[in-house]
VOGU-3710 file (C-alpha; in Angstrom, 3 decimals, decimal comma):
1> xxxxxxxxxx> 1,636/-39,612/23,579  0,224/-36,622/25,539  -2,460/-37,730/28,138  -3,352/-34,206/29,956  -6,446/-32,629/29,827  -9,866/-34,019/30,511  -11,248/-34,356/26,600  -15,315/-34,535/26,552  -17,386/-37,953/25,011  -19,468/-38,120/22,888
11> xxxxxxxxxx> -22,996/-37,346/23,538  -24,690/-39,934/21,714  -22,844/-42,552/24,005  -26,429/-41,739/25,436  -25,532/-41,971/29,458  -24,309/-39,390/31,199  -23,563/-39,196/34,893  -26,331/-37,813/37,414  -26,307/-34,981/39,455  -27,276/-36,025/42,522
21> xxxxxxxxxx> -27,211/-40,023/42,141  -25,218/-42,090/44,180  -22,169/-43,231/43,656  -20,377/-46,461/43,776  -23,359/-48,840/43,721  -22,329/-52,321/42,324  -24,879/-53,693/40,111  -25,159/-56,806/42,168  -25,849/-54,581/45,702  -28,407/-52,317/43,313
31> xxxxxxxxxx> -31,071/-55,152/43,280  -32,878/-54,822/46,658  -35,887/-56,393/45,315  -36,552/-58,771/48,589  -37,388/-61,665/46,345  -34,649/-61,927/44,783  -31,511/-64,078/46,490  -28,200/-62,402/46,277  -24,865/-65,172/45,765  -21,738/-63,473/46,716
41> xxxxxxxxxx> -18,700/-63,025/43,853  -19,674/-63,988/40,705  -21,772/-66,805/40,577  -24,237/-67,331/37,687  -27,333/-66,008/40,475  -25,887/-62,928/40,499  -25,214/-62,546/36,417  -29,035/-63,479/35,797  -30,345/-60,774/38,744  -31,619/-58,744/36,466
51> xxxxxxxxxx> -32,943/-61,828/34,498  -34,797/-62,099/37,622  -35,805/-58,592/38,805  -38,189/-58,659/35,688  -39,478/-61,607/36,854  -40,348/-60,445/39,881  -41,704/-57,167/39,148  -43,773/-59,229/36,713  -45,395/-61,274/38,713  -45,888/-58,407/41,323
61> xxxxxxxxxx> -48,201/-55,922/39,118  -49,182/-58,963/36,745  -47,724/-57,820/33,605  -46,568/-60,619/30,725  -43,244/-61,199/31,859  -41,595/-61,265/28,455  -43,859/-57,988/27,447  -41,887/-56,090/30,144  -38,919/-57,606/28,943  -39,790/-56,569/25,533
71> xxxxxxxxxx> -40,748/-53,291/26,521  -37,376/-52,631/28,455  -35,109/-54,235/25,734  -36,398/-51,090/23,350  -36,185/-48,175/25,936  -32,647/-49,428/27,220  -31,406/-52,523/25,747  -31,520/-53,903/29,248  -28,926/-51,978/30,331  -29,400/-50,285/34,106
81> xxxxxxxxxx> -26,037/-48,022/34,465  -27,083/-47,108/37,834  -26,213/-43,560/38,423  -26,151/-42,444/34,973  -29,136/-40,291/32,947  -30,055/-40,893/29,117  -29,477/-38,709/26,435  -33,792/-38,568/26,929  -33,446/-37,692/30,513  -34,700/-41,451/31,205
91> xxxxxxxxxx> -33,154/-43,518/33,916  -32,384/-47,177/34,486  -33,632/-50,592/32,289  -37,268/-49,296/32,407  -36,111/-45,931/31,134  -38,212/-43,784/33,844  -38,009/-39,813/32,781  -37,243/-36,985/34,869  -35,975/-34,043/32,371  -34,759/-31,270/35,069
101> xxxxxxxxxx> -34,155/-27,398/33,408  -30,224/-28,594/33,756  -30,898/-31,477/31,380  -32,593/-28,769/28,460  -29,787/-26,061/28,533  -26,759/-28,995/28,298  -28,489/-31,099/25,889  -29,902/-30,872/22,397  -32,257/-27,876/22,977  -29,297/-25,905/24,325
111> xxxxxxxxxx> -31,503/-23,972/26,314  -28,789/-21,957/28,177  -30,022/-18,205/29,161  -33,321/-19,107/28,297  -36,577/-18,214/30,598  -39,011/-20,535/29,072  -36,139/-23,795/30,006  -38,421/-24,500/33,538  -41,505/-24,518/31,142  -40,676/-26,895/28,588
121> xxxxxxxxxx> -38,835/-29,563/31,223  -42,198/-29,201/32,979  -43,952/-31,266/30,417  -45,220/-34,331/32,378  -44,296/-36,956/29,712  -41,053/-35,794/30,459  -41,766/-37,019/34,066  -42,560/-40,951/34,499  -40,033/-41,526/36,976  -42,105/-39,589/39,622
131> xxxxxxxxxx> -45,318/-41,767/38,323  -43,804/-44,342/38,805  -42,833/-43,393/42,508  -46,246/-42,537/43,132  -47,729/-45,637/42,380  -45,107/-47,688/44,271  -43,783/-45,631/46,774  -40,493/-45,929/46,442  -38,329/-42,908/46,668  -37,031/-41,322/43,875
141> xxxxxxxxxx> -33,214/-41,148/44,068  -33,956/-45,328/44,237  -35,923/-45,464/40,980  -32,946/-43,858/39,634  -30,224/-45,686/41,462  -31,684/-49,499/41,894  -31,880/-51,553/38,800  -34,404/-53,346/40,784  -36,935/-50,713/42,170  -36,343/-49,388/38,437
151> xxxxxxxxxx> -38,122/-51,870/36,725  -40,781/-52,538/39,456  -41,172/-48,315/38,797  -41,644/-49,233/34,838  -44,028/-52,393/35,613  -46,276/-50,296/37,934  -46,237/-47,635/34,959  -46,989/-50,283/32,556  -50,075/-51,897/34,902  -51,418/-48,482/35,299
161> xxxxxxxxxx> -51,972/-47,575/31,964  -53,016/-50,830/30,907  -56,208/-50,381/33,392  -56,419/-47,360/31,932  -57,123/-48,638/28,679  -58,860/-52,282/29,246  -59,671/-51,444/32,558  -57,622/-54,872/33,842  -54,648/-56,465/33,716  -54,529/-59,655/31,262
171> xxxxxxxxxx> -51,811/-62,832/30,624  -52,197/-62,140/27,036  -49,344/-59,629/26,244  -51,517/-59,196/22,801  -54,168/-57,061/24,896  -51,664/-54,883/26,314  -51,146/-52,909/23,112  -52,749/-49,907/24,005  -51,153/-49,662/26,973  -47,552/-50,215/26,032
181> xxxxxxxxxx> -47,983/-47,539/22,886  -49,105/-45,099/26,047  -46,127/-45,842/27,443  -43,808/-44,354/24,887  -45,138/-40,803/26,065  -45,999/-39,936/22,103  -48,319/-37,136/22,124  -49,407/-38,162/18,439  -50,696/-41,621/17,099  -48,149/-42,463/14,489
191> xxxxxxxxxx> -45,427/-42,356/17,316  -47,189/-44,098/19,660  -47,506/-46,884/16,995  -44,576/-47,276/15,805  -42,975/-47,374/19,530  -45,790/-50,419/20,236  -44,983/-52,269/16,930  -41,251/-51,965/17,707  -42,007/-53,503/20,711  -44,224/-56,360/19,574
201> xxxxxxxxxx> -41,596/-57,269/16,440  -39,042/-57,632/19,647  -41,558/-59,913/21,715  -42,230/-62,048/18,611  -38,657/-62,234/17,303  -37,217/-62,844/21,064  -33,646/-61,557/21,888  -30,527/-62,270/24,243  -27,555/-60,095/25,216  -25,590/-59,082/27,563
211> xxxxxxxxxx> -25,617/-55,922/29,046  -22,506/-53,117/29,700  -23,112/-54,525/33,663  -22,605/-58,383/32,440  -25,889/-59,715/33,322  -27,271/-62,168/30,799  -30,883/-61,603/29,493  -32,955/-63,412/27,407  -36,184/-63,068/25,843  -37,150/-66,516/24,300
221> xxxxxxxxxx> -38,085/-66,225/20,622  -41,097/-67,007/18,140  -43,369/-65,996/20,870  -47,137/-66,355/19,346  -48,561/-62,930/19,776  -51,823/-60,786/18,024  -51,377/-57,498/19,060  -55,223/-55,566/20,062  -54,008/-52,966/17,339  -57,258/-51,316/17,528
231> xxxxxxxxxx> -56,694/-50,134/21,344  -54,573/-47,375/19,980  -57,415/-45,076/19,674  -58,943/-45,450/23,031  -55,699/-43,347/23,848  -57,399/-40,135/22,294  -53,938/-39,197/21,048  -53,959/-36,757/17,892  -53,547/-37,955/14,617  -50,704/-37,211/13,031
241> xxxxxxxxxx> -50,969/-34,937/9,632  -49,981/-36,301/6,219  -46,619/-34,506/5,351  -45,027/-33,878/2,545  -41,826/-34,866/2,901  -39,483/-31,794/1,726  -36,435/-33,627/-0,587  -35,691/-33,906/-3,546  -38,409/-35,858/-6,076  -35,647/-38,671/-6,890
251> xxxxxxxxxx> -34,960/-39,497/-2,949  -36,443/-41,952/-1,103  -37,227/-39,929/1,784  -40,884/-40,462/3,771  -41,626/-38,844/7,007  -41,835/-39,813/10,816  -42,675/-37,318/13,367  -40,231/-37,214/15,819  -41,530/-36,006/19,726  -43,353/-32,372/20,006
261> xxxxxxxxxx> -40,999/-32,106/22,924  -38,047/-32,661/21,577  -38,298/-29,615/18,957  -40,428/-26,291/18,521  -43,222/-25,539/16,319  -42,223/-22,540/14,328  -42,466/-20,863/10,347  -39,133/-20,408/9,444  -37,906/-18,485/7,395  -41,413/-16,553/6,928
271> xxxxxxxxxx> -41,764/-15,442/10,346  -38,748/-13,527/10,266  -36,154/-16,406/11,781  -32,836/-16,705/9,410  -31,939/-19,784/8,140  -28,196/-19,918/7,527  -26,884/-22,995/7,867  -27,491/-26,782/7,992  -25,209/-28,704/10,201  -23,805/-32,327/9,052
281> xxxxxxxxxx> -24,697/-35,081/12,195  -23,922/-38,529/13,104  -25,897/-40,514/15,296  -23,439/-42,516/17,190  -26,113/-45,402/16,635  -27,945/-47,610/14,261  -30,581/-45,498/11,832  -33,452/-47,544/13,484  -32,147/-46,228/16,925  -31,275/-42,653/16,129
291> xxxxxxxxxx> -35,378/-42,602/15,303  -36,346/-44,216/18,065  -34,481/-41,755/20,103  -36,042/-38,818/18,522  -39,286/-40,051/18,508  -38,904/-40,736/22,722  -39,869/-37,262/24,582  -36,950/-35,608/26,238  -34,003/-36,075/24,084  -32,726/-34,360/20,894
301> xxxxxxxxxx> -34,218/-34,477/16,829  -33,133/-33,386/13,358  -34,676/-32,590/10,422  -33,462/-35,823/8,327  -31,822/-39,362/9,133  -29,813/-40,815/6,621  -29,115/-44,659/6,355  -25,306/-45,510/5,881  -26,197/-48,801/3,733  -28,322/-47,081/0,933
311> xxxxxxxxxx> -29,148/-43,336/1,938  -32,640/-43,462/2,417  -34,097/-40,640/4,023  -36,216/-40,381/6,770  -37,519/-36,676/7,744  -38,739/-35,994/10,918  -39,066/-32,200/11,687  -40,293/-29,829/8,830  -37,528/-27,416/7,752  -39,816/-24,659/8,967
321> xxxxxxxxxx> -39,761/-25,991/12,814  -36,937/-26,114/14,782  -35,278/-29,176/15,540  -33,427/-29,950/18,869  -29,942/-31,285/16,960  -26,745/-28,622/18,060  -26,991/-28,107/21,288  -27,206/-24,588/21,161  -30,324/-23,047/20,911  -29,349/-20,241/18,976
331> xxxxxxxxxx> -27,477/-22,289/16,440  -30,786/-24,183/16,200  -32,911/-21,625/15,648  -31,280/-20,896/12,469  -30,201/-23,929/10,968  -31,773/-27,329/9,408  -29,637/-30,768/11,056  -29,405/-33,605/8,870  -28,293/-37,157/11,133  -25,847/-39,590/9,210
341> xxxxxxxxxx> -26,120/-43,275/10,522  -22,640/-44,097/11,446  -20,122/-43,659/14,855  -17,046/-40,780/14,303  -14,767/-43,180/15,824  -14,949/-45,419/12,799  -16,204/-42,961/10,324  -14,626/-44,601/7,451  -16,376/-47,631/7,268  -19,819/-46,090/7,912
351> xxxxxxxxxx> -19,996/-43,443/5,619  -20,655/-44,979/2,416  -21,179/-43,361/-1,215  -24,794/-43,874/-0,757  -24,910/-41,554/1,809  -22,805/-38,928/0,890  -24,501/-38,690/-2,864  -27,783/-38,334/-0,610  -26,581/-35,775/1,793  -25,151/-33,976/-1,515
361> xxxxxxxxxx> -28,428/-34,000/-3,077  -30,376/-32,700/0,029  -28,029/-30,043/0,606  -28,445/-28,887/-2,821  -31,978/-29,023/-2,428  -32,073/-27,376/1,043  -29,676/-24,204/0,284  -31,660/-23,573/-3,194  -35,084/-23,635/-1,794  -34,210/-21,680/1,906
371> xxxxxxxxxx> -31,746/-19,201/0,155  -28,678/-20,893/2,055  -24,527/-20,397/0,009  -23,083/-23,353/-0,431  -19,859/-23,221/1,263  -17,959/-24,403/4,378  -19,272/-21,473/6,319  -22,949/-22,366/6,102  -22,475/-25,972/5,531  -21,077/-27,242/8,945
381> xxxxxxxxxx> -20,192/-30,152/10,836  -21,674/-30,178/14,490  -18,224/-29,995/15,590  -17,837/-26,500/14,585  -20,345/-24,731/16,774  -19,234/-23,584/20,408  -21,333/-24,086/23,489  -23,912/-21,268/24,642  -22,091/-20,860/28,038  -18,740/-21,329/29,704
391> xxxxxxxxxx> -20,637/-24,310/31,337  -21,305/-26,007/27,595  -18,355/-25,280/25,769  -16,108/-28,599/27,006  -18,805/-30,814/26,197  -20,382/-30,170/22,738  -20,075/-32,348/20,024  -17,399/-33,841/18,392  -19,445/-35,655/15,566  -19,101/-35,873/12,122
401> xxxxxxxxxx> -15,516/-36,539/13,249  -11,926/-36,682/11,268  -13,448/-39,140/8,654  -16,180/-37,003/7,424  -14,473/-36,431/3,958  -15,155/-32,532/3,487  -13,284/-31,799/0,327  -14,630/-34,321/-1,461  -18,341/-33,425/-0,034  -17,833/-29,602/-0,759
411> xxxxxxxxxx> -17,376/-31,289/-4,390  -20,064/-32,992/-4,780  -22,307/-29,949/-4,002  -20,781/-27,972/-6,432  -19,110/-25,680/-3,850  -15,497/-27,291/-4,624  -12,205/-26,060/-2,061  -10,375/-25,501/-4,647  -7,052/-22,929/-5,986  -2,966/-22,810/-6,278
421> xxxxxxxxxx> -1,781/-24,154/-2,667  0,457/-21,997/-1,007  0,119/-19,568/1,994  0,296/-15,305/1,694  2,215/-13,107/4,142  1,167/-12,234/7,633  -2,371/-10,588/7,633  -3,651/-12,432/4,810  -6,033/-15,388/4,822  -5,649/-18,904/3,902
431> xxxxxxxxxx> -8,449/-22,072/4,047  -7,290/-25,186/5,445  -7,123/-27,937/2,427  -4,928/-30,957/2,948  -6,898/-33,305/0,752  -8,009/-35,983/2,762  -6,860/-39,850/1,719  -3,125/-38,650/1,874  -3,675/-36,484/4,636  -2,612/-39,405/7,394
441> xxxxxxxxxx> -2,765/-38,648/10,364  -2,370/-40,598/13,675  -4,854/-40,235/16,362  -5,513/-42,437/19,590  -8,679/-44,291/19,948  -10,143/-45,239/23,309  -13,252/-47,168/24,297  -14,861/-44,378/25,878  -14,787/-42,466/22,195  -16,772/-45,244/20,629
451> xxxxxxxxxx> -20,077/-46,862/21,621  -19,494/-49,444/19,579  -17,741/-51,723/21,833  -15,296/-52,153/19,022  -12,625/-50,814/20,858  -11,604/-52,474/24,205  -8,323/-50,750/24,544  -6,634/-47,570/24,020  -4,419/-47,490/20,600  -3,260/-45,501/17,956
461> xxxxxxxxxx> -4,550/-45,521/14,940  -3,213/-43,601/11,383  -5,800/-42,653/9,349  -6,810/-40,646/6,200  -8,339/-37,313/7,906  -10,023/-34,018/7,448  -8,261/-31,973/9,679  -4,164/-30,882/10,587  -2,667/-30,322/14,525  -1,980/-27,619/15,317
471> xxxxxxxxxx> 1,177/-27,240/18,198  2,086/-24,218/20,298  5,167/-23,481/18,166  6,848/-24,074/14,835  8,420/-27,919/15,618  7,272/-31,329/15,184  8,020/-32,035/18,577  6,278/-28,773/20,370  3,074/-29,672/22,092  0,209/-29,664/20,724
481> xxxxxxxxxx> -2,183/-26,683/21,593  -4,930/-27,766/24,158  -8,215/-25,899/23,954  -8,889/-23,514/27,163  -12,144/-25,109/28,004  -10,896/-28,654/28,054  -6,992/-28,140/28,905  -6,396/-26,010/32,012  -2,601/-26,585/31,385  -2,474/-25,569/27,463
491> xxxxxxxxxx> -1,590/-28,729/26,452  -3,437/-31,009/23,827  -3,832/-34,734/23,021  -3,918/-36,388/20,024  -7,172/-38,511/21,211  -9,704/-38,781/18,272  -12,431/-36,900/19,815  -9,835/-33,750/21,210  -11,519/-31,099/18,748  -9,177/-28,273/20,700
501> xxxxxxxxxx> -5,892/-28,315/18,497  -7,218/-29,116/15,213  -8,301/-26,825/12,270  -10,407/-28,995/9,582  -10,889/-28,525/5,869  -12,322/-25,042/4,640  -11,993/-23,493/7,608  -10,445/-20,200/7,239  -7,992/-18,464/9,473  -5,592/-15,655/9,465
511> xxxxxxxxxx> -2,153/-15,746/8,367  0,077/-14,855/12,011  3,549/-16,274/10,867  5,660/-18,209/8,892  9,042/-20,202/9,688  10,031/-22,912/7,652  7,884/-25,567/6,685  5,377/-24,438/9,073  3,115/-21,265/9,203  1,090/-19,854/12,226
521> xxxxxxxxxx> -2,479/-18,558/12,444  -4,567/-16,908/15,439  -6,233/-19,712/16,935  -8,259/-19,046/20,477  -6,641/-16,074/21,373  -3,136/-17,749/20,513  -0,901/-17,571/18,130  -0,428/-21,870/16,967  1,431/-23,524/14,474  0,703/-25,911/11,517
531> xxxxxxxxxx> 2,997/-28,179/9,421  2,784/-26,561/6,359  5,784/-27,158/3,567  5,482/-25,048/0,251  1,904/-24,270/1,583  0,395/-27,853/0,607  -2,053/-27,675/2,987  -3,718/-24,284/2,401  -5,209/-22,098/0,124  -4,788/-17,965/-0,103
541> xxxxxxxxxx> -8,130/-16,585/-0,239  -8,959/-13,246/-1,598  -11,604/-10,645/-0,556  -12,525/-12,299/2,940  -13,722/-9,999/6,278  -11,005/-10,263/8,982  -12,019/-9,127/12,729  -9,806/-7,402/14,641  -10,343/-5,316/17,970  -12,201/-1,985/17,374
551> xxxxxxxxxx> -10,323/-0,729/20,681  -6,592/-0,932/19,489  -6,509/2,009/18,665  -7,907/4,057/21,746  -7,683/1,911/24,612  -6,572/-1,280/24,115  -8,814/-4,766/25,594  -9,682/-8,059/24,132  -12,688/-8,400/22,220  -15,654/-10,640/25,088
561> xxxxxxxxxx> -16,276/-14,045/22,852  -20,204/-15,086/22,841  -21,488/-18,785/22,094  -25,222/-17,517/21,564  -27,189/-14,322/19,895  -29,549/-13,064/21,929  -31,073/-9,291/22,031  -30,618/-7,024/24,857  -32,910/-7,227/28,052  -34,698/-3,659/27,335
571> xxxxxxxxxx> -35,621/-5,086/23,581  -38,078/-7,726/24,721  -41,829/-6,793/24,492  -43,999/-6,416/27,801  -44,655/-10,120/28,736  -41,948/-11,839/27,441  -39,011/-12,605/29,757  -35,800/-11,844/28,065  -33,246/-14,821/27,559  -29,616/-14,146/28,848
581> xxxxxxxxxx> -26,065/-14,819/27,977  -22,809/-13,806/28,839  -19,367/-14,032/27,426  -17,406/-17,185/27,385  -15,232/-16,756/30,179  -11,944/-19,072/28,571  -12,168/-17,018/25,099  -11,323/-13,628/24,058  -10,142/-11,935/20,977  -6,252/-10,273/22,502
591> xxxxxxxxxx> -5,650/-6,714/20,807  -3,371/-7,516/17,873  -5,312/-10,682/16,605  -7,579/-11,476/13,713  -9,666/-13,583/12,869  -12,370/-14,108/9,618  -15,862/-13,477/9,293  -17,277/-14,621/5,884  -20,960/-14,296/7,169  -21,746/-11,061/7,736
601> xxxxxxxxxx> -23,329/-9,604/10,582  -26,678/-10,551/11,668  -28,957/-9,200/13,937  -29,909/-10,748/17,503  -32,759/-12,374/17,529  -35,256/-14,729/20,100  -38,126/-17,082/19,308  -40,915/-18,054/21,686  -42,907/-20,853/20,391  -46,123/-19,844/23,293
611> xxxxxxxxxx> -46,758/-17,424/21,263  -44,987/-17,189/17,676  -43,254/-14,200/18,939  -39,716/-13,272/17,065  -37,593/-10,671/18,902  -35,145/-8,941/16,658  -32,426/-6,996/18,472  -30,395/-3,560/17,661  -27,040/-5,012/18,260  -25,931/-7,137/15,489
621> xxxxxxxxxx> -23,133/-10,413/15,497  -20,352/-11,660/13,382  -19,426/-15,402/13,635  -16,364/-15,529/13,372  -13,767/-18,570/12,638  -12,600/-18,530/16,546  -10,668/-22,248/17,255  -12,111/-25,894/15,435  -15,496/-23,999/16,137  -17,084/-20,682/15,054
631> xxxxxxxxxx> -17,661/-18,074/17,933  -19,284/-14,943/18,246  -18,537/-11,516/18,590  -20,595/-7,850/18,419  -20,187/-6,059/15,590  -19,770/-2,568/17,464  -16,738/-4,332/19,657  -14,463/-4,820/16,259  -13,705/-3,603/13,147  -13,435/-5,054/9,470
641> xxxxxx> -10,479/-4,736/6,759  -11,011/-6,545/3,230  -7,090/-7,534/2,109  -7,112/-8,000/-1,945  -3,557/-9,367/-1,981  -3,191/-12,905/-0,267
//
């Protein structure tokens, strides 16, 4: 088993590593907290510090104990991860925010190139963590790094507003409802509400765990508690609008707002935006969670949550907004996301008929009503969209993963991969179709691929899959291709979430070679090989664009690769600073190659949601079926041919 390469996680693991935090700080040393004894090794004192660090914090701003427990056990589950950042932004148990510009263009939003990214990370709910320092004094980079100072930060937070609202503090965690629902940063009532009741159900049902660090918590259960319910309006928050919910009438679909900050106000399609696609999620977390997260300013959103047990739907941006969900804004801009409860690690077991008749159904619904085709190049996986910059490419998405069952999905909506199997001559074009419950293959499965905890070792695991490897030459035993932007030395693994030598059902590639049982297709500026016998895996395709270099004929070069769609500087009004990109320095099309476009070209565009402006460019882009992801390219840099004979 191949072990080069550095292969990206998952996003929705939530953490990721910060910038400038310090490093190495045991969770036992991270509790500085004077009142709190330290034991050396591993006594029980130092399992329950944390246990203790609320207590104290508690009793230091007089705040209920178990509220702040309560309040900490739904921003973080109690877990600190010193060092680390939430997929929010938010830091340590008490979940303090400090979004930075860097946050925006590598998250959700995707907001790589774009002038307005300062603007929107300036949003002060998306800045508690320097509240919090104000009102205790404590620096910064300790907020972030101490478990400790961290939830004295979130209990000074937490006093602060509660003056705010009852102008004291009070032992009756009931009167501190106003105060916690200010705390979740919701702009608009209905969030704020539904973070404060989540909150009280916790403090009335209790809870215990123990956290990723191994300190023992409890919050002691059938706590007697009336919530002051009415305190929510003293918060002068706006009341959120009665939507209709856009799904089909037979779906059980109603609507939650998710954060104004986590998305863009827009009119889709009528303002001149394309919709073209809507992207298939998962959310790497419960359904309950995964809305939660998009309510909490900072982090990501979609346009629909589906449950795994019985598909009901929960909407939370309107189709006509955008919705922070690919991490690319671009892609974003012209697509709808619809979440699927479940983990891609162990896709199998969570994505149940339910939800796959209910994603059918949607889809349907969706691609009618905003003029979307229904096939696999406008109904996507997030998988298959690259990163807006050479920075982003490595660590984009790997999620609906190899259990997402495409062929039988592509069914149900009526859009069917079907045809003979069998594979043309060079220069013709074949989609990928190995069914999917024979199509075993074996992939290895490590605990940093699944947040589940499931998985406490490294293992291999054989599996029915949507996808075939592809290797760097016609031979079982040839290595498997790894992805420039994850594999500096070429060389691939077979780990689940290694997107970089796979191509996945419908995808459709160009025919580059055949030997044997196995054929070749251009592949990310390389020629790569699939196992292919009798062509059971693929299907010729007729009639389909192929790109090839519009230079190889003059003066040969490789065709620049782009991960975003943005117009040219000198086409942005007076006022309006343009967004930027550049090519993605690891790709490029060599002279020679091909590759398909079934979209046709589309114009550049930009959106600014300040002021409703839409910026339509000259230039014009193909996406183009680049690696396991779509890229794109200028339509003036390449050419077209149209082959009839497959």
């Amino acid at each position: 088993m191949t072990q080069q390469g550095a292969v990206q996680r998952r996003r929705a693991t939530r953490w990721q590593p910060a910038v400038l935090a310090a490093v190495g700080l045991a969770l036992a040393g991270a509790f500085t907290a004077p009142v709190i004894a330290q034991a050396s090794g591993s006594g029980p004192s130092e399992t329950l510090a944390l246990q203790h660090a609320f207590a104290s914090a508690a009793e230091e701003f007089d705040v209920p104990e178990a509220l702040l427990l309560a309040v900490a056990h739904q921003e973080s589950a109690w877990d600190a991860r010193p060092g680390e950042y939430s997929h929010g932004g938010g830091y340590g148990p008490m979940h303090l925010t400090d979004v930075t510009p860097t946050m925006l263009t590598r998250g959700d939003a995707g907001m790589a190139g774009r002038a307005d990214v300062a603007e929107v990370a300036a949003d002060p709910a998306l800045h508690t963590l320097k509240e919090a320092a104000d009102l205790t004094g404590l620096p910064q980079e300790r907020l972030r790094n101490s478990p400790a100072a961290n939830i004295r930060g979130g209990a000074a937070l937490l006093a602060s507003y509660q003056r705010e609202v009852s102008g004291a503090t009070s032992a009756d965690p009931g009167q501190w409802y106003g105060a916690v629902a200010r705390y979740s940063q919701a702009d608009r009532s209905q969030g704020a509400q539904m973070f404060a009741d989540r909150v009280f159900r916790t403090l009335q049902k209790g809870a215990t765990r123990t956290t990723v660090e191994g300190q023992r918590m409890t919050l002691p259960q059938n706590m007697r508690v009336e919530p002051a319910t009415e305190q929510l309006s003293r918060l002068g928050l706006a009341q959120t609008k009665v939507v209709e919910t856009e799904c089909p009438t037979t779906m059980d679909c109603t609507f939650v707002p998710a954060a104004a900050s986590n998305g863009q106000v827009s009119n889709r399609p009528a303002n001149g935006i394309r919709l073209d696609s809507i992207i298939i999620h998962d959310t790497e977390s419960s359904y309950e969670s995964a809305i939660n997260t998009f309510q909490t300013p900072g982090g990501g959103s979609a346009h629909y949550v589906v449950r795994s047990s019985d598909g009901a739907v929960t909407q939370m941006v309107p189709t006509k907004d955008l919705a922070f969900h690919a991490g690319n804004y671009s892609t974003n801009m012209h697509s709808v996301g619809i979440e699927n409860e479940g983990y891609a690690a162990h896709g199998a077991t969570w994505y149940t008929q339910a939800q796959y008749e209910t994603n059918a159904e949607l889809v349907k619904y969706l691609a009618e009503r905003l003029d979307i085709p229904l096939d696999r190049q406008h109904i996507l996986g997030h998988d298959n969209f690259a990163g807006p910059t050479s920075a982003t490419v490595s660590g984009m998405h790997w999620d609906p993963g190899p259990s997402w069952d495409w062929e039988r999905f592509m069914t149900m909506i009526g859009a069917p991969i079907t045809g003979e199997h069998g594979v043309g001559g060079v220069g013709s074009v074949v989609t990928i179709a190995p069914g999917f419950e024979n199509n075993q293959q074996t992939v290895e499965l490590c605990p940093s691929h699944d947040p589940t905890g499931a998985t406490t070792a490294c293992a291999d695991r054989t599996q029915a899959s949507n996808f075939l490897f592809v290797r760097t030459a016609p031979s079982s035993t040839a290595p498997l291709f790894g992805d420039q932007a994850i594999h500096s030395d070429g060389v691939g693994t077979d780990r689940i979430n290694d997107w970089g030598n796979t191509v996945q059902s419908g995808q459709k590639f160009v025919v580059a070679g055949k030997k044997g049982d196995w054929t070749a297709i251009w592949y990310s500026g390389s020629k790569v090989w699939f196992h292919n016998p009798d062509g059971v895996n693929t299907v010729p395709t007729r009639g389909r664009i192929i790109i090839v270099s519009a230079s190889q004929d003059v003066s040969p070069s490789p065709v620049k690769v782009y991960g975003s769609s943005y117009p040219d500087a000198a086409e942005y009004p007076a006022g309006l600073s343009p967004s930027t990109q550049a090519p993605l320095s690891m790709y490029t099309i060599p002279v020679g190659q091909a590759y398909v476009a079934d979209v046709p070209a589309a114009p550049t565009d930009d959106y600014f949601k300040s002021s409703g402006t839409v910026v339509i460019g000259s230039k014009s882009m193909y996406t183009i079926q680049y690696n396991h992801r779509t890229a794109l390219v200028y339509a003036n840099d390449v050419k077209t041919t149209h082959p009839t004979n497959p």
